[in-house]
N, C-alpha and C positions, 0 to 999 in steps of 0.2 A: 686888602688895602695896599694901596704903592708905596713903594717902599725908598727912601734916597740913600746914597753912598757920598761919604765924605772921608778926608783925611784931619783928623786933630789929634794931637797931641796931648796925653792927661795928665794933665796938671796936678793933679790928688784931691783937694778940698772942694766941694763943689762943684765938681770939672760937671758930673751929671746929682742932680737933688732926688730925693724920696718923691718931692710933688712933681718935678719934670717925669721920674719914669712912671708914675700914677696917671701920667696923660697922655703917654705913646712907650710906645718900642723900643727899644735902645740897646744896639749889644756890639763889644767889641771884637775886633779881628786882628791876627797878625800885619803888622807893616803899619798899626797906626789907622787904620781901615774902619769905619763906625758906619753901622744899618740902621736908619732912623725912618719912623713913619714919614711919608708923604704930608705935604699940607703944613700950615702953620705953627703947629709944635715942631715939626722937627726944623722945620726953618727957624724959627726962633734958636731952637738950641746950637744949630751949627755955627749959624752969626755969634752967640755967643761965647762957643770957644775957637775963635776962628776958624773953623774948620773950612777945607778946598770943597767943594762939590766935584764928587768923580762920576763917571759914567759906571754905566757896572763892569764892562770891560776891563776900563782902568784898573779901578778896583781891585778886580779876580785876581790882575794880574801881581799889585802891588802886594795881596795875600800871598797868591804862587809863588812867589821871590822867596819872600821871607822864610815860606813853610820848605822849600829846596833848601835852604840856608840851617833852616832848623832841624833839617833829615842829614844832612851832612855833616853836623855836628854830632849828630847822634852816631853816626856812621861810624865815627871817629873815637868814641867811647870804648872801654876797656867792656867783656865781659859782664864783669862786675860792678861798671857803672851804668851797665844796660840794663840790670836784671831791676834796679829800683824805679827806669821810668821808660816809659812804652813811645818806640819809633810815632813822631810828629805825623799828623795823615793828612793829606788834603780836607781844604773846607771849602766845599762850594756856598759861594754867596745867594741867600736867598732874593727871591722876587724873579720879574721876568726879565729880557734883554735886554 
């Protein structure tokens, strides 16, 4: 199935329901970045937390920032604040181009 890229912001309560993820796909990404099915559900849910429609380029790209952002921090860590949590890895966005 096709898949769409958006940017929203979660809000916490409701941002995504148990019956909206019972009817599509839905997962999120660094930078704000959300993969939603294609087709009328995931359109329905972006409109309703406003979310941007991105290309998947876009997208890739607004993850890659974040996750560079997120390895430099880590970078930056003592030793011993390394040893409790594992260097950030790239996340390719799923679907096609």
């Amino acid at each position: 199935m096709a898949v769409q890229y958006c940017t929203a912001t979660n809000y916490g309560k409701d941002f995504f329901t148990h019956a909206e993820r019972s009817k599509m796909s839905l997962r999120g990404y660094p930078g704000n970045v959300w993969v939603v099915d294609g087709g009328s559900n995931g359109d329905a849910w972006i409109t309703k937390v406003s979310g941007v429609a991105k290309s998947k380029a876009d997208a890739q790209a607004l993850v890659d920032t974040e996750v560079v952002a997120e390895q430099a921090a880590w970078d930056g860590l003592t030793e011993e604040e390394r040893h409790h949590q594992s260097r950030p890895e790239a996340m390719p966005l799923p679907g096609l181009g």
